[in-house]
C-alpha positions in Angstrom: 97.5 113.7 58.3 98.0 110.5 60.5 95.1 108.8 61.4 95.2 109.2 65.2 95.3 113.2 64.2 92.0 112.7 62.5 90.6 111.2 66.0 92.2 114.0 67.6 90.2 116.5 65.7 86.9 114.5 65.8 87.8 114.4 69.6 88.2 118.4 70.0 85.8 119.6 67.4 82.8 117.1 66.5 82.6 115.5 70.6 79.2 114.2 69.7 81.3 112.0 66.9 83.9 111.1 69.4 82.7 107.8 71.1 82.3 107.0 74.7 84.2 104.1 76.5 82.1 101.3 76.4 80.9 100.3 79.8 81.7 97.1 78.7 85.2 97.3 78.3 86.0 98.6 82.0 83.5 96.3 83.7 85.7 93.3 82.6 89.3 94.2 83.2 91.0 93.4 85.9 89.4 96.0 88.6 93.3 96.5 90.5 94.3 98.2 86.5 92.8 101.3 87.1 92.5 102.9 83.6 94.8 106.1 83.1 93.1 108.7 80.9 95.4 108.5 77.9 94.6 104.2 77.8 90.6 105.4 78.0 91.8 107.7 75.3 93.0 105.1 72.9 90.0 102.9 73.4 87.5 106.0 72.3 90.1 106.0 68.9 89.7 102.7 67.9 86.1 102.7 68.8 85.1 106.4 67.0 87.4 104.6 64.1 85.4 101.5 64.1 82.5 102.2 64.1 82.8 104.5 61.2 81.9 104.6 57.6 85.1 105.8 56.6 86.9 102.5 58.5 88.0 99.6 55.7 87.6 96.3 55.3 89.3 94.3 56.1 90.7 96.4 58.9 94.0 97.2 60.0 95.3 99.9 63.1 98.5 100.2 65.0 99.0 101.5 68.7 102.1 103.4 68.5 102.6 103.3 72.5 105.6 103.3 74.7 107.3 100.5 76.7 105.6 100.4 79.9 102.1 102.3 78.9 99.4 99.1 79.3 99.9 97.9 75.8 98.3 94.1 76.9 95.6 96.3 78.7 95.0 97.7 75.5 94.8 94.4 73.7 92.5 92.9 76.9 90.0 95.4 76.6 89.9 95.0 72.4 89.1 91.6 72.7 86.2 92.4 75.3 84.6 94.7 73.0 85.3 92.9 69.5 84.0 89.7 71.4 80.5 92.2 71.8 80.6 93.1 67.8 80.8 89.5 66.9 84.2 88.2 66.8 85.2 84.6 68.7 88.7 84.0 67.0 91.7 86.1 68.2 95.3 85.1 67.0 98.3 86.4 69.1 101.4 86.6 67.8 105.2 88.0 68.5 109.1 86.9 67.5 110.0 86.0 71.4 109.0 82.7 72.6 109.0 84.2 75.8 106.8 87.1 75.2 104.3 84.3 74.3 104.7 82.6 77.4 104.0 85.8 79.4 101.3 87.0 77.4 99.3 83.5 78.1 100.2 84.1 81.9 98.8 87.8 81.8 95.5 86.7 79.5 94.5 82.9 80.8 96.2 82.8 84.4 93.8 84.3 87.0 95.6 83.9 89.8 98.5 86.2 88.6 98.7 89.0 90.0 98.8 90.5 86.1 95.4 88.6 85.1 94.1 91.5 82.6 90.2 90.4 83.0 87.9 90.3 85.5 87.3 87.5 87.7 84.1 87.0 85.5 83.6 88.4 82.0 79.9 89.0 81.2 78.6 90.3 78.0 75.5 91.2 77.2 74.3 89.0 80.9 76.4 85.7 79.5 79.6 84.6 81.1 82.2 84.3 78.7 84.8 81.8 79.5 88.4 82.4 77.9 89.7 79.3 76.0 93.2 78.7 74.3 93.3 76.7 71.2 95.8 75.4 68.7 93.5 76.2 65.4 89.8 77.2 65.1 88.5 74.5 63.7 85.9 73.9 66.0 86.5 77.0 68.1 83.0 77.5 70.6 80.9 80.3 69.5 80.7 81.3 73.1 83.7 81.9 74.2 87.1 83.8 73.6 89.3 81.5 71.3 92.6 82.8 71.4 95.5 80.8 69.9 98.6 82.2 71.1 102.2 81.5 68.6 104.8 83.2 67.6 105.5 85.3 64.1 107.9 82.4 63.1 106.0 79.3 64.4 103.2 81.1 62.7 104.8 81.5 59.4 106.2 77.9 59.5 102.5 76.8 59.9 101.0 78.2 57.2 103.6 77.3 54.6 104.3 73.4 56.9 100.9 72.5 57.7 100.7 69.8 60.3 98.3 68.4 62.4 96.4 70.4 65.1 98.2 73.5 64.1 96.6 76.6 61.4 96.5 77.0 58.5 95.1 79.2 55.7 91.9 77.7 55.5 90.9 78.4 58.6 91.1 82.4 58.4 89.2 82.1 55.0 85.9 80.3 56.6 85.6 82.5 60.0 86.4 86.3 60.8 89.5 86.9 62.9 91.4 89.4 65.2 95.0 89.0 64.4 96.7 91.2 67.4 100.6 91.5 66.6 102.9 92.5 69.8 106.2 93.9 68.4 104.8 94.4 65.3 108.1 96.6 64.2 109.6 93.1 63.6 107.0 92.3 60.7 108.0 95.1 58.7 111.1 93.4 56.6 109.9 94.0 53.4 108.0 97.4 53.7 111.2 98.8 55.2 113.2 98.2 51.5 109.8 99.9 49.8 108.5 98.4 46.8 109.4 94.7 46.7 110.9 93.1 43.2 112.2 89.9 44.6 111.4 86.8 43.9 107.6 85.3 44.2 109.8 82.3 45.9 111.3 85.1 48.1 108.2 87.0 48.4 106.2 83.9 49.9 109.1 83.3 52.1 108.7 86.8 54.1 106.3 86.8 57.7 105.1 90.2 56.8 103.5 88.3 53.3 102.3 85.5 55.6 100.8 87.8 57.7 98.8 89.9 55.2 97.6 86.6 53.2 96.1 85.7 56.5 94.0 89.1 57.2 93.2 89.0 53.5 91.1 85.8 53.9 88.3 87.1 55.1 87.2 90.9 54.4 85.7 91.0 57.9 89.7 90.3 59.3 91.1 92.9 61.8 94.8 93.8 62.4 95.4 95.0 65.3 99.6 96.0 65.9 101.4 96.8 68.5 104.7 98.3 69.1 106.9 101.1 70.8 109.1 101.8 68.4 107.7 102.5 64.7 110.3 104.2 62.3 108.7 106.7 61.2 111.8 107.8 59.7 111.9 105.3 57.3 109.6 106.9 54.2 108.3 103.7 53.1 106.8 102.7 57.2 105.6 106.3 57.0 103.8 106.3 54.0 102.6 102.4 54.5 101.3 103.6 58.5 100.5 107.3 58.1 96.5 106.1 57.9 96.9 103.4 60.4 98.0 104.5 64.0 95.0 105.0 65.5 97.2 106.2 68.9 100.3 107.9 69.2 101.8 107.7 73.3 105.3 108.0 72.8 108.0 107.5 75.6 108.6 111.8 75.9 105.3 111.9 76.5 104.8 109.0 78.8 107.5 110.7 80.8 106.7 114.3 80.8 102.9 113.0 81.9 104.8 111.2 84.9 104.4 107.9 84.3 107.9 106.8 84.3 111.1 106.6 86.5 113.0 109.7 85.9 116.6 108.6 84.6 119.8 109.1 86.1 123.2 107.9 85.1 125.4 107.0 87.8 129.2 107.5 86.4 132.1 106.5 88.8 136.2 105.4 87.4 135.8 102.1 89.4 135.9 98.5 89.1 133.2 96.2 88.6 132.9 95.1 92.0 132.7 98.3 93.4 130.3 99.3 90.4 128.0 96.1 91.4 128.5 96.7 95.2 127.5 100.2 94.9 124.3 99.1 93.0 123.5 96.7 96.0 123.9 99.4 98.6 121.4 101.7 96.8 118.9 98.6 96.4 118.8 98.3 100.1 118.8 101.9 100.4 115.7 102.1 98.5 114.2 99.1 100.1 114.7 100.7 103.7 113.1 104.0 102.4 110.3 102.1 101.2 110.1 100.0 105.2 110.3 103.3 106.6 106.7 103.9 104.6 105.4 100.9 105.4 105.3 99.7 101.7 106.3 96.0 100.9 108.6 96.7 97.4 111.6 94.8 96.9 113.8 96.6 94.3 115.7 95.0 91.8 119.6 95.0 90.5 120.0 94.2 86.7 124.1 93.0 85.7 124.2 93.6 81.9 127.4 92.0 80.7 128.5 91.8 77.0 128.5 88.1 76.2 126.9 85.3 77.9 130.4 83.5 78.5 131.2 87.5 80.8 128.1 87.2 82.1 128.7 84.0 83.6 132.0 84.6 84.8 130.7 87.8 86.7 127.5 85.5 88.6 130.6 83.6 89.7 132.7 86.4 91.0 129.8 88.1 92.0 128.8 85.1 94.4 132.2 84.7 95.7 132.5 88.6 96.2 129.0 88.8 98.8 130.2 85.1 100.6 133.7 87.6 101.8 132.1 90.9 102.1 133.0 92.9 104.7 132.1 95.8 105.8 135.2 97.6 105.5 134.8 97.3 101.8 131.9 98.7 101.7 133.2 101.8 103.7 136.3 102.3 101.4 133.7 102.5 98.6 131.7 104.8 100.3 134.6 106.7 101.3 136.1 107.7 97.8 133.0 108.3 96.3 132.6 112.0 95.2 128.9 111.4 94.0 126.0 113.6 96.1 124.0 110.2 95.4 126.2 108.3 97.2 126.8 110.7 100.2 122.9 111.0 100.7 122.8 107.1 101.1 125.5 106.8 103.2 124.0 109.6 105.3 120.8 108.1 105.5 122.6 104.8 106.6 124.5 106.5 109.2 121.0 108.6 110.4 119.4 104.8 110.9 122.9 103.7 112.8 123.2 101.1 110.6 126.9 100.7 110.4 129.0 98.9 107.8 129.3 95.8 109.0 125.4 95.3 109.2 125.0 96.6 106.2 127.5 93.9 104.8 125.7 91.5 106.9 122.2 92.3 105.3 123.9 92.4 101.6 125.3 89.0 101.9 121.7 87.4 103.3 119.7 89.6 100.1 121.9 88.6 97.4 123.2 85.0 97.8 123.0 82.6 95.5 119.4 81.8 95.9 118.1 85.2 95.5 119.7 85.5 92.0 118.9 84.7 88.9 120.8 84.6 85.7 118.4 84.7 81.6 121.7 84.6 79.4 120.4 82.2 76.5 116.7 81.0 75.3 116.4 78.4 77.6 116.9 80.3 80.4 114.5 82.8 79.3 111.9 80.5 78.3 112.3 78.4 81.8 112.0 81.7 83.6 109.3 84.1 82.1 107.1 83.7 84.0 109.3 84.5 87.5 110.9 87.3 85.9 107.3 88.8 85.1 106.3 88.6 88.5 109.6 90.1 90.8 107.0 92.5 92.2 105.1 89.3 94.1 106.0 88.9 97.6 106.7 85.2 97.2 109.4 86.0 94.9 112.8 85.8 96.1 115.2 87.7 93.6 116.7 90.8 94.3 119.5 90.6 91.1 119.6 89.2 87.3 122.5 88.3 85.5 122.1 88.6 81.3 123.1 89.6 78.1 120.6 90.9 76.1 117.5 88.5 76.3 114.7 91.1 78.1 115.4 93.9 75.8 112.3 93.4 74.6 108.8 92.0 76.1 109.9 92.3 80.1 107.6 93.8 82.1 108.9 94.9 85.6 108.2 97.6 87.5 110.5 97.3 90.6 113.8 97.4 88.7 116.1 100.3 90.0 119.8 99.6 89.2 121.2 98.1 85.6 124.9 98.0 85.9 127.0 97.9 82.9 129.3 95.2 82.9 131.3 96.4 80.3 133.4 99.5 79.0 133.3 99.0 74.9 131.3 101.6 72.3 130.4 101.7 69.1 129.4 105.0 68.0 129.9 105.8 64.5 130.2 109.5 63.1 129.5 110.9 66.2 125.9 108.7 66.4 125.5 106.0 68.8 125.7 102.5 68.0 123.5 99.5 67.9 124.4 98.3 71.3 123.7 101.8 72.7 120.9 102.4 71.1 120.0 99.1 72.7 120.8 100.0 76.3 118.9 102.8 75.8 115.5 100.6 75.0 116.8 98.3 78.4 116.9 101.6 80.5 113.4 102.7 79.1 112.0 98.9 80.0 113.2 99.5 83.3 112.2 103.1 83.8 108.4 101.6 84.0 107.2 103.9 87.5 107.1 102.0 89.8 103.4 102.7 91.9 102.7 103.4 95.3 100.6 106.1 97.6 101.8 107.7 100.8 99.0 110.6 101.4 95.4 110.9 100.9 95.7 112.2 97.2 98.5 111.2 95.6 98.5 109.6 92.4 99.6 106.1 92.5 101.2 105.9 89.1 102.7 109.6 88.9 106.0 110.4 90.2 105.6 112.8 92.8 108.8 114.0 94.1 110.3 116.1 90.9 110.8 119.2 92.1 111.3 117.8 96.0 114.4 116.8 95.7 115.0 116.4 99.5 112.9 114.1 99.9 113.8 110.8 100.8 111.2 109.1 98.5 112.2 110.9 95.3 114.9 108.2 95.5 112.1 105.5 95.1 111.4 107.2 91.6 114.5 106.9 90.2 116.7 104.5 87.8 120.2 104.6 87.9 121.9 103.1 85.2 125.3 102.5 86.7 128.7 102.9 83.6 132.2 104.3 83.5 132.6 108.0 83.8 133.6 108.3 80.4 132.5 111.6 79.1 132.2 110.5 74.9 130.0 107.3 75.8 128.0 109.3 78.4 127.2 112.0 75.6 126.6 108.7 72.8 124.3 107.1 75.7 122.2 110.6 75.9 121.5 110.8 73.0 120.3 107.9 72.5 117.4 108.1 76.0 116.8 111.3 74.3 115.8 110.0 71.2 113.6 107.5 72.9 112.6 109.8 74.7 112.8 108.8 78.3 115.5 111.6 79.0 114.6 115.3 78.1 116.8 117.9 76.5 116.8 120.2 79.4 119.0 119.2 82.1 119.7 122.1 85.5 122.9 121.7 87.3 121.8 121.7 91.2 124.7 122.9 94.1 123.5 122.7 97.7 126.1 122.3 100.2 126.2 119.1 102.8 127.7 120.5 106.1 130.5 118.5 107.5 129.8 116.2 111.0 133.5 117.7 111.9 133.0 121.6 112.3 136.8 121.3 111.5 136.3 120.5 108.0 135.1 122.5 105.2 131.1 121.9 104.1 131.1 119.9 100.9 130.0 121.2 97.4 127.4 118.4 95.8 126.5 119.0 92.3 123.5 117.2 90.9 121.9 116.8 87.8 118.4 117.0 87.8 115.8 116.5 84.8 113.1 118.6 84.1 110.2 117.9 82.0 110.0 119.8 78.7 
């Protein structure tokens, strides 16, 4: 039985075992991250664990949770209530650089609009200031030391020391909170089962770094983090079956309405037309969203193969919005069979915006200056922290240009196009491929929900408009993920959202007929796919 079953069954049988949240904890989180019942839910686990008998020393849980679900919350509100049961040193670490960078942003930045903490913490009547440091030797006992690092620099530390940075002896003399984001990448060596490499080899592996460092000190705590566990693997399920404290996975994320239902939007066109039909449903959805009175600027993601396309594409795709017309934009319209497509253009047409202001308005939202291109590290690193804040009114970008550098660790709510820039697969025996399996994780980063309210009553961070499918909002709750209408790749991507589970199983055909303007003409047959929750 996995461990977050256990809580489950303390949680439904012995409630009076089954811990409250700790006041604490919510009184010194960010007040505009309104705890969802399922993040309360995975506090009360580690808590009820905790505080325990049958908890070890030293102490080690994952947080199986999916992309999107308030991981860093989670991690905020840990540190709160460890900080209460003693603990000053907290060590964060990940692979990306850039997840480091944006991490620091969310935890020591307060004017960011994702600050996870209060505007004061107080525990116990004291306020607690945050403070980042390079080691804890000399850490304050009053305040939050966090050293933020990543897996690699970390490893390179312990085994390099140098000056300023940490080092073994510093985990041996003082109990610590290692917190690992990602943690699927430590795994190397429990992946492979029982190791019988070299000790050279042995002590050259993060994931032995890593567990000399919670073995200093009995009191240690391990706190991982990541969305994707393989769970398939035997030797990651017999190594975590006793340490996920919570299970949220993607399927359930999205049955429970927290994400951007998924829809992929397959037209036998070019690139251009595939990019310009993205940029006519971003101001599509940003008009909707006017006509509400809600300030969110959606996003366009170009995902190109290699960063050598990717460029050439910024470059054609610059040139492409300085000529635009709007009879291009009509002809695209025009030969489009997709319902999607028709209940844009109808929209436009219902607003009398013709084509020519519509190409007008394209070629002022995405020129050159409201774009922005991540293809290599620096790039990435330079940008983090604008490319974690796109939902901020004072920032400018409406499209990105990369490769594969925000697969992981990019949080964005307000993305709503990703257009494939590319026609290649690589399925093998009938199962997708690495770079599949890869878009599929992109399209779950970007199917975060997106929140707003319209009526007294709604819920801010639900999708609302499932089974309302003529409403002109239920477009605001959608990703479309823009390919080829190729029907063997289609099936290979499926599979793969299924298996994340951002896409169900069931799918329900939907024919409703559009009359025709001209009573001359026939009405039109639309068929649309629309996904239901299990």
């Amino acid at each position: 039985m996995f461990l977050f079953q256990q809580m489950d069954s303390i949680r439904d049988f012995s409630p009076i075992a089954y811990k409250e949240l700790p006041d604490i904890i919510q009184q010194n989180l960010n007040p505009a991250f309104e705890l969802r019942p399922y993040q309360e839910d995975a506090f009360r686990n580690f808590v009820t664990f905790f505080e325990s008998d049958k908890c070890p020393n030293p102490t080690q849980v994952l947080f199986h949770m999916a992309t999107g679900s308030g991981k860093t919350l989670i991690m905020a509100g840990l540190i709160v209530y460890l900080y209460r049961r003693g603990y000053r040193n907290f060590l964060f670490f990940v692979n990306l650089d850039n997840i480091v960078k944006k991490t620091k942003d969310n935890f020591l930045n307060a004017t960011s609009a994702k600050y996870l903490f209060a505007e004061q913490i107080v525990i116990d009547g004291e306020t607690v200031k945050i403070s980042e440091v390079n080691n804890f030797q000399g850490a304050s006992p009053d305040a939050i030391n966090i050293c933020f690092t990543t897996t690699q620099g970390l490893h390179s530390d312990m085994w390099f020391p140098k000056e300023n940075a940490p080092s073994f002896d510093d985990f041996a003399d003082s109990k610590t909170v290692l917190i690992a984001d990602e943690a699927h990448h430590l795994n190397v060596d429990t992946r492979r089962g029982k190791m019988d490499a070299t000790e050279e080899s042995l002590r050259q592996s993060w994931e032995t770094t890593i567990r000399r460092i919670f073995k200093a000190n009995r009191e240690n705590i391990l706190l991982e983090f990541t969305a994707t566990c393989d769970l398939q693997n035997p030797f990651i399920l017999s190594e975590y079956e006793n340490k996920i404290i919570f299970d949220y996975p993607l399927r359930k994320f999205r049955e429970e309405k927290y994400s951007k239902q998924v829809r992929a939007i397959r037209a036998d066109i070019g690139y251009t037309d595939r990019m310009l039909t993205a940029l006519m449903f971003s101001q599509y959805r940003l008009k909707v969203f006017q006509d509400h009175r809600l300030y969110i600027k959606p996003v366009v993601l170009f995902k190109a193969k290699t960063i050598a396309e990717s460029k050439k594409f910024e470059q054609t795709f610059y040139e492409m919005i300085r000529t635009l017309t709007g009879a291009t934009l009509e002809r695209i319209v025009s030969a489009s069979p997709l319902a999607e497509v028709k209940r844009m253009a109808e929209y436009y047409a219902a607003k009398d915006i013709d084509f020519e202001e519509l190409a007008q308005e394209l070629r002022e939202e995405f020129n050159p200056d409201h774009c922005i291109s991540v293809n290599d590290d620096k790039e990435a690193n330079e940008r983090q922290i604008i490319l974690n804040s796109l939902e901020s009114r004072d920032n400018p970008y409406r499209a990105i240009f990369e490769v594969k550098k925000l697969d992981e660790g990019w949080d964005v709510l307000n993305l709503f196009d990703i257009v494939r820039l590319y026609e290649t697969r690589d399925a093998s025996k009938g199962k997708p491929g690495a770079n599949t399996i890869a878009e599929a994780q992109l399209i779950g980063r970007g199917a975060r929900y997106c929140p707003f309210v319209i009526e007294d009553g709604d819920e801010k961070y639900k999708r609302k408009y499932d089974a309302d499918i003529e409403n002109p909002l239920r477009v605001c709750e959608e990703l479309y993920y823009h390919c080829q209408y190729d029907s063997r790749y289609i099936d290979e991507l499926n599979k793969a959202l299924i298996a994340t589970g951002i896409m169900p199983e069931s799918q329900t055909e939907v024919r409703y007929m559009s009359p025709s303007r001209n009573p001359m003409e026939p009405s039109m047959v639309s068929v649309e796919t629309v996904f239901f929750p299990n």
